[in-house]
KOLDOKOL-395796 format. One line per field, with one value per residue (C-alpha): residue number from 0; residue in one letter; x, y, z. Coordinates in nm, 2 decimals. Layout:
N
vofi	NUM;...
zapa	A;...
east	X;...
north	Y;...
up	Z;...
This chain:
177
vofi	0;1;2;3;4;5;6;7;8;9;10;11;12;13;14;15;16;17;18;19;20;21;22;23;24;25;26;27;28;29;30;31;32;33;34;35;36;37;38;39;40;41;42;43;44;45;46;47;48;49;50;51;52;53;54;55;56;57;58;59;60;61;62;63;64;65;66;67;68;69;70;71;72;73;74;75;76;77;78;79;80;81;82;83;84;85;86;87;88;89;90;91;92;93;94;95;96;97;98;99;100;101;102;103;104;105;106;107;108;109;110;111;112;113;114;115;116;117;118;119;120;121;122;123;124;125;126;127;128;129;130;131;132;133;134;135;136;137;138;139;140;141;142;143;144;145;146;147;148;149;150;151;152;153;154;155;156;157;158;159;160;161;162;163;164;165;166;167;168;169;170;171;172;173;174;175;176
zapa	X;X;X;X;X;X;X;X;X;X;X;X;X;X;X;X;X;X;X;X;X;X;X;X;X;X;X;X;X;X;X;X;X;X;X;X;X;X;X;X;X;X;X;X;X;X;X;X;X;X;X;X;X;X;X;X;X;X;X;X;X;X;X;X;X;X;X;X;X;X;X;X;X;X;X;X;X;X;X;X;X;X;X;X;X;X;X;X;X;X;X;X;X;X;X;X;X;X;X;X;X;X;X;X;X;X;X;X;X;X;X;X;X;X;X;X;X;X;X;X;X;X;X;X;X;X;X;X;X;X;X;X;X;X;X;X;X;X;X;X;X;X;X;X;X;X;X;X;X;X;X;X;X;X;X;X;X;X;X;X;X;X;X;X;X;X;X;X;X;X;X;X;X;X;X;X;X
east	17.46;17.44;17.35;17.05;17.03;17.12;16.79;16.61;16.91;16.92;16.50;16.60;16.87;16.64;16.34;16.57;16.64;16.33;16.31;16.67;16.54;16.35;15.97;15.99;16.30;16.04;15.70;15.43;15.20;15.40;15.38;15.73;15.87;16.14;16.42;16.66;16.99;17.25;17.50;17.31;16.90;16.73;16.36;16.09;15.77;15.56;15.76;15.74;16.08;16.41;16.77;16.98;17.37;17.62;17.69;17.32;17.12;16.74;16.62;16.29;16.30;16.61;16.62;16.88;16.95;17.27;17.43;17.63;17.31;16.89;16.68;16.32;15.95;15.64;15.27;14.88;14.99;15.26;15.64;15.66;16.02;16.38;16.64;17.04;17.33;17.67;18.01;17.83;17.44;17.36;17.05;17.03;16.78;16.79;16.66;16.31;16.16;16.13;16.42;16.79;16.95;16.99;17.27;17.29;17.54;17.51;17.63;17.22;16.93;16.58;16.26;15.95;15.64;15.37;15.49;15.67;15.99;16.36;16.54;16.94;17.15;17.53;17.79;17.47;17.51;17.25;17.36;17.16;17.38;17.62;17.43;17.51;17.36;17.52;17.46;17.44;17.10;16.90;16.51;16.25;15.87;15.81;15.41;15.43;15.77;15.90;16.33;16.51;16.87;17.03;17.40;17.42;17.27;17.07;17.40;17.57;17.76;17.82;17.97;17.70;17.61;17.42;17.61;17.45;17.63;17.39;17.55;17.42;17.18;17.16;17.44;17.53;17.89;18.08;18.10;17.71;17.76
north	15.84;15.58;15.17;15.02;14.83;14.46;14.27;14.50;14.37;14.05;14.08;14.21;13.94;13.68;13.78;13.82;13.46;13.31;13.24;13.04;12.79;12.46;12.46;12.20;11.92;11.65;11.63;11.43;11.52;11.35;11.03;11.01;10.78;10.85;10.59;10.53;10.37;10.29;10.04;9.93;9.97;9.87;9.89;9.92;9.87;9.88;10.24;10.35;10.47;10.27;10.40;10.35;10.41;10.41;10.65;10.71;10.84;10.99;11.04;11.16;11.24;11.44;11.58;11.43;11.41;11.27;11.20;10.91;10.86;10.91;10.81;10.84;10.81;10.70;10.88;10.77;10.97;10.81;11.00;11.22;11.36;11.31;11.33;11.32;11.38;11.40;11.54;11.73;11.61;11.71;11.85;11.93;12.00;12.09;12.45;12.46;12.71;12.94;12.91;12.78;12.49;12.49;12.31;12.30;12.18;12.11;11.83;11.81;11.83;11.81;11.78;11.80;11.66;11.76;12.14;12.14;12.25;12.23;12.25;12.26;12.30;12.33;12.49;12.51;12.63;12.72;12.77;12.91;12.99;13.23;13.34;13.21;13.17;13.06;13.04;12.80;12.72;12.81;12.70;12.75;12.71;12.63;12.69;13.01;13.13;13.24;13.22;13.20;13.21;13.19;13.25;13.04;12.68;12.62;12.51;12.83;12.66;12.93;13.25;13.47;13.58;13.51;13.55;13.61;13.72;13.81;13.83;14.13;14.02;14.09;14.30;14.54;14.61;14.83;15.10;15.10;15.03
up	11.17;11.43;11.25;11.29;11.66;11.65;11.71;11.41;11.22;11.29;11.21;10.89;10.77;10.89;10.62;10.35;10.44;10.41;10.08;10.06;10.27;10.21;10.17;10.43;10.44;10.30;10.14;10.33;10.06;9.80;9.64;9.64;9.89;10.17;10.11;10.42;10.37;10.61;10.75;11.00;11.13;11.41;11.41;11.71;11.57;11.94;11.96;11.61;11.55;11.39;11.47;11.16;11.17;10.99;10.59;10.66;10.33;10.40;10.03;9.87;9.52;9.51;9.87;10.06;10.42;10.51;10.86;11.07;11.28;11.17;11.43;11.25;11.43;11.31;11.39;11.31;11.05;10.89;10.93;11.25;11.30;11.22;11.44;11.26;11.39;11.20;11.15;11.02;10.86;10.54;10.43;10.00;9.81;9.42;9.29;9.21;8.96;9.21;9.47;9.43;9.57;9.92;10.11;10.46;10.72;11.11;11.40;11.45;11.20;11.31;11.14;11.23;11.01;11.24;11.27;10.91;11.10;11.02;11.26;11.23;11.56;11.61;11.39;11.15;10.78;10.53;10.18;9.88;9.56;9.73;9.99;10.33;10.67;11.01;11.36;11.63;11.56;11.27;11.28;10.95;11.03;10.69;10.74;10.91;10.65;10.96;10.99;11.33;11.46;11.72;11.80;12.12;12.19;12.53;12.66;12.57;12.26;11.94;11.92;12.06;11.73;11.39;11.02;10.69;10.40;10.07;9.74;9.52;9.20;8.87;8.62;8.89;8.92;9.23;8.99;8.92;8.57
């Protein structure tokens, strides 16, 4: 019996993914504030966007965004995207009643208010419980619930290919018992 062909596969790993990712990486809708701390900042209020550097911590409530460098820009609207880079940035955020906590790796993370996109690029690693997702880029449209990966960057970085390994659930053992 031949497998199933490689892009229906790939279609298939990617919507057992969706729900381990975020809902989206923050909450504009939230009263919760987005903290930023860093070593250093450097704001640009005619531009709308401050570069911070430096052990850089993006926190609402308990998501956390962690990198070496956050560039953030500001909308009409308030918060418009987030652009971190680290070795590697850190996206967590704790279980909810409904999903488990999700930890995510990458040299890039991206996010996108306006679209409700994140965005994670480069040796990127998403995390839920034991289950595992990598790929050179992985992208969640967290309005549309829609998963992508990618195995190679624009630039032709990443193995070619995309990874997901899903633990089994519940009291089942090998033997079925």
């Amino acid at each position: 019996m031949k497998s199933v062909s490689n892009p229906l596969r790939y279609a298939l790993l990617l919507l057992a993914l969706a729900p381990a990712l975020p809902a989206a990486a923050f909450d504009m809708n939230s009263g919760a504030p987005i903290r930023i701390t860093a070593d250093s900042a450097r704001l640009d209020e005619s531009q709308g966007s401050a570069i911070y550097r430096g052990n850089v911590d993006v926190r609402q409530g308990e998501v956390l965004l962690t990198a070496d460098r956050v560039e953030v820009y500001r909308g009409s609207e308030g918060l418009d995207r987030i652009h971190a880079r680290g070795q590697p940035a850190t996206y967590d955020r704790p279980a909810t009643a409904s999903e488990g906590a999700v930890h995510a790796e990458a040299l890039e993370i991206r996010y996108s208010a306006s679209e409700n996109l994140l965005r994670f690029e480069q040796q990127a690693t998403v995390k839920q419980g034991e289950d595992e997702f990598r790929g050179a880029i992985i992208t969640y449209d967290a309005a549309n619930r829609i998963v992508t990966g990618e195995g190679r960057t624009g630039d032709g970085e990443g193995s070619g290919r995309v990874e997901m390994v899903i633990q089994p659930r519940g009291n089942n053992s090998p033997s079925g018992n």
